[in-house]
C-alpha positions as CSV (number, residue, x, y, z in Angstrom):
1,X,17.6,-28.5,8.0
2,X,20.6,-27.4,5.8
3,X,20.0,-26.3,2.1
4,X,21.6,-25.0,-0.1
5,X,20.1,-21.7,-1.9
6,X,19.8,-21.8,-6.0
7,X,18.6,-18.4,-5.7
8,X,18.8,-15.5,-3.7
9,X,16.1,-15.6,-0.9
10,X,15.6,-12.2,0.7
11,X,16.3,-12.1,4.6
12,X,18.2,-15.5,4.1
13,X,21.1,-15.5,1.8
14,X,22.8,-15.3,-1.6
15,X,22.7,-18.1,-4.1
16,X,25.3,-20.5,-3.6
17,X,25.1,-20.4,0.3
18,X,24.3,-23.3,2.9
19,X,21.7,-22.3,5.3
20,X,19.8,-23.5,8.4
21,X,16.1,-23.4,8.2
22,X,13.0,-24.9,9.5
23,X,12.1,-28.2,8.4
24,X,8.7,-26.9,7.8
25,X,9.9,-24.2,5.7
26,X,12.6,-26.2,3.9
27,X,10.1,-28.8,2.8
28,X,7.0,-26.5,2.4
29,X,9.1,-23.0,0.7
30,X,12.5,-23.7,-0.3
31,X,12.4,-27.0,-2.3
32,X,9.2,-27.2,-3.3
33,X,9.5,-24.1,-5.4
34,X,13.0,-24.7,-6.7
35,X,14.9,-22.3,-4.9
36,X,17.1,-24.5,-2.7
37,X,18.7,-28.3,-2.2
38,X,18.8,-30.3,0.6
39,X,22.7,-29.9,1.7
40,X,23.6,-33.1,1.0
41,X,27.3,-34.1,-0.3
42,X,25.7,-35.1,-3.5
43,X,23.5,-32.5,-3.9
44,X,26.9,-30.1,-3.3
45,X,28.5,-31.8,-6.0
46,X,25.4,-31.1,-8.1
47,X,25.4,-27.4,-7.5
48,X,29.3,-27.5,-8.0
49,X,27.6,-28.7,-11.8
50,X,25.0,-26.7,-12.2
51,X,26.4,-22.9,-11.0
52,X,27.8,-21.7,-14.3
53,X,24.1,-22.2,-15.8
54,X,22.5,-21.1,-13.0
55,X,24.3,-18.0,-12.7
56,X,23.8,-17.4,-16.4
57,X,19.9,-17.8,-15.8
58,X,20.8,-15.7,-13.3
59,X,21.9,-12.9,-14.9
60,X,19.5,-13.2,-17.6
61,X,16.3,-13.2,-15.6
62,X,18.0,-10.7,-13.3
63,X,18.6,-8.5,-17.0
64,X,14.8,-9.1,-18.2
65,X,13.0,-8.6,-14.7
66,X,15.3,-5.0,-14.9
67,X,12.8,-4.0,-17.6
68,X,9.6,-5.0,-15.6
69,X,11.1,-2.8,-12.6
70,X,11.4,0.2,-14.8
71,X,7.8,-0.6,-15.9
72,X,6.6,-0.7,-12.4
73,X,8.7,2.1,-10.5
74,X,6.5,4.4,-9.5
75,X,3.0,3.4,-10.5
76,X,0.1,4.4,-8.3
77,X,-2.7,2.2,-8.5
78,X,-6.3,3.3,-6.3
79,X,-8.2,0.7,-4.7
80,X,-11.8,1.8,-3.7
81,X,-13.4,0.9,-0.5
82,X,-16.1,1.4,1.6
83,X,-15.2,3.0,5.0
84,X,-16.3,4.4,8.1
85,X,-16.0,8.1,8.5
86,X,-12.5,7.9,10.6
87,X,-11.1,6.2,7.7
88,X,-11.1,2.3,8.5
89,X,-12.0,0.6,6.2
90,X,-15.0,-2.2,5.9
91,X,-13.0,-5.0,5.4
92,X,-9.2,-4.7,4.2
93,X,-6.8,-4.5,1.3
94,X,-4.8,-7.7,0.7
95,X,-1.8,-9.1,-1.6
96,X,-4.4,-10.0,-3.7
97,X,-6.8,-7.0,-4.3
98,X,-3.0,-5.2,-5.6
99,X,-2.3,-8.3,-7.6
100,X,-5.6,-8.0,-9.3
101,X,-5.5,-4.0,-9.5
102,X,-1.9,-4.4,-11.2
103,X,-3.3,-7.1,-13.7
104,X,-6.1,-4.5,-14.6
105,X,-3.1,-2.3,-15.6
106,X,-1.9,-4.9,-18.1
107,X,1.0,-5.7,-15.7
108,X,0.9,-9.3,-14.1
109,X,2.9,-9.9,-10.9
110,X,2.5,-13.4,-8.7
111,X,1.8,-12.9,-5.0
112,X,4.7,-13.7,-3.5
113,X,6.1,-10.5,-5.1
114,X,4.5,-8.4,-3.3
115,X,6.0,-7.5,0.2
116,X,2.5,-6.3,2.4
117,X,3.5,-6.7,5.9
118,X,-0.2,-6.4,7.2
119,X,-3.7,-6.5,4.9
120,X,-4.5,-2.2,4.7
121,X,-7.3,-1.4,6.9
122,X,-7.7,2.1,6.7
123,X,-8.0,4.8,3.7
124,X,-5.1,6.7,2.5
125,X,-1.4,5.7,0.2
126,X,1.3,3.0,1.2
127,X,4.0,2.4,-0.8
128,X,4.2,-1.2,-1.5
129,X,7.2,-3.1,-2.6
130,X,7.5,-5.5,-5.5
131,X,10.5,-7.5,-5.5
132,X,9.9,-8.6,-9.5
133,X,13.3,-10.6,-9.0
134,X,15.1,-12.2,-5.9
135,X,17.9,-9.1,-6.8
136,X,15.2,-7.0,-8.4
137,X,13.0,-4.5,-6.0
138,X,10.9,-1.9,-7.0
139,X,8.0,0.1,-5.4
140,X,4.5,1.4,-6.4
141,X,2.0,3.6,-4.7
142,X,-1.5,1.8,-3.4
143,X,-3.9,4.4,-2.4
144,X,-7.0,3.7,-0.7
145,X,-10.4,5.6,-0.9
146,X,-14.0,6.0,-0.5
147,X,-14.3,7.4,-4.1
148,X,-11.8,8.7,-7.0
149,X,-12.2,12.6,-5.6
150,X,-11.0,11.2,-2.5
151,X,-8.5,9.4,-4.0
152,X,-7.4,12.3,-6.0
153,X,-7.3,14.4,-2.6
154,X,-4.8,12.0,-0.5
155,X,-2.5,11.4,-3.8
156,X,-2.6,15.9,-3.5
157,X,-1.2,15.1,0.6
158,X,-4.3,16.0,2.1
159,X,-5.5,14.4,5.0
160,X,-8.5,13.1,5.0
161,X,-9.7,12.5,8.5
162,X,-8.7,15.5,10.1
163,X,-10.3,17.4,7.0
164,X,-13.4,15.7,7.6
165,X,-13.3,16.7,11.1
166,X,-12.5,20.5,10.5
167,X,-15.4,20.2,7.9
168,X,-17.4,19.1,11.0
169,X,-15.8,21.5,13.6
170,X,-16.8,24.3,11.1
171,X,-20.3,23.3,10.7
172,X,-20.7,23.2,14.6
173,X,-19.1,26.7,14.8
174,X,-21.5,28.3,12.1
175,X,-24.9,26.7,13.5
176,X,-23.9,28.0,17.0
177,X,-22.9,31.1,15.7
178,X,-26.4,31.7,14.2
179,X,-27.8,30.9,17.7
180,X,-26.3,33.7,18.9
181,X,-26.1,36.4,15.7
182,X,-29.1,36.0,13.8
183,X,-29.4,38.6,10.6
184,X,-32.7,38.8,10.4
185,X,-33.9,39.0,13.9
186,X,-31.5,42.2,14.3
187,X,-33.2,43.7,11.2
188,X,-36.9,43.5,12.8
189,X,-35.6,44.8,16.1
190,X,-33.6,48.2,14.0
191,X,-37.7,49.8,13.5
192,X,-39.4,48.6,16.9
193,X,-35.9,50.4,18.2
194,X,-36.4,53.8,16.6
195,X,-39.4,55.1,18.0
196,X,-38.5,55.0,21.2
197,X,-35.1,56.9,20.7
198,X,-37.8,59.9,19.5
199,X,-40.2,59.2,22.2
200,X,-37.4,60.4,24.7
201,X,-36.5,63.4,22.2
C-alpha cells in the first residue's frame, strides 16, 4: 500500500513523502495513529491543504519536545533485579519496566519512544534511546543490578562478573594456600625442632 507520511517515521521517510508499506502495517501503524494517508489523488490534494499547518505543528512540537530532550539527555535510571551469579538476569527488562522507572522520575514517555531492540537479560548499563519526537532523539543510561552497591559499581566501569570471579579465584588460592602453609602448625614444630639440634651438639 502507498501512503503518504504526515510525519516523519524513522527508517521510512520525511513528512510529505509517498511510501510503499505493508498493508498490515499501513492499516495497523500508519493510519491508525495519524501519521500517514492512504495515497489516494484526493487524499494528495488534502495534504497539498493541510502542509502549511502541519509543518507549523511541526515545528512547534518539534520546538517543545527540544525541551523534553534536554531534560532527558543523559539521565541514568537503575532497574533492580534478581540474577544468577553470571549476571543473567531472572526474567528481563522490557520497554515497559524503563517507561515506568522514567515515570517514577516525574518524566512520562509513551512506549513507542523508546527504541529497545531486545528485552535486557543480563545485569550491567545500556544506553537506551528515546526518540521524544519523530526529529527529536535523545539517550539515557539503564543500568541493571542485583542491588544499589552493585549498581553504583558498574555506573564506576567495573565489571561485575569477572570481579566476582577473581573474588572466587582468590578465595580458592588462599584456602589452598593454607593447606600447604599453615602458621600455626610451623610454630609447634619450631620447639619439638630444637632439642634435637642440641642433642647432636
Amino acid at each position: 500500500m502507498e501512503v503518504i507520511l504526515l510525519e516523519r517515521v524513522a527508517k521510512l521517510g520525511q513528512m510529505g513523502e509517498v511510501v510503499k508499506v505493508r498493508d498490515g502495517f499501513a492499516r495497523n501503524f500508519l493510519l491508525k495513529r495519524g501519521k500517514a494517508l492512504r495515497a489516494t489523488a484526493e487524499n494528495r490534494a488534502k495534504y497539498d491543504g493541510m502542509k502549511a499547518e502541519l509543518e507549523a505543528n511541526n515545528i512547534k512540537a518539534k520546538g517543545e519536545a527540544s525541551k523534553v530532550a534536554e531534560k532527558i539527555n543523559g539521565k541514568e535510571i537503575i532497574i533492580i533485579r534478581q540474577a544468577a551469579e553470571s549476571g543473567q538476569l531472572f526474567g528481563s527488562v522490557s520497554v515497559r519496566d524503563i517507561v515506568d522507572s522514567l515515570a517514577a522520575d516525574g518524566i512520562t514517555v509513551s512506549r513507542p519512544q523508546v527504541w529497545l531492540d531486545s528485552p535486557i537479560k543480563v545485569i550491567g548499563q545500556k544506553k537506551v534511546t528515546i526518540a521524544v519526537h519523530p526529529e527529536v532523539e535523545t539517550s539515557i543510561s539503564v543500568t541493571v543490578a542485583r542491588s544499589a552497591d552493585e549498581a553504583e559499581r558498574i555506573k564506576r566501569g567495573e565489571d561485575i562478573s569477572t570481579r566476582q570471579e577473581d573474588q572466587d579465584a582468590a578465595a580458592e588460592a588462599i584456602a589452598a594456600a593454607g593447606e600447604f602453609f599453615d602458621p600455626e602448625a610451623q610454630h609447634e614444630e619450631e620447639p619439638a625442632a630444637a632439642p634435637a639440634e642440641k642433642a647432636e651438639k
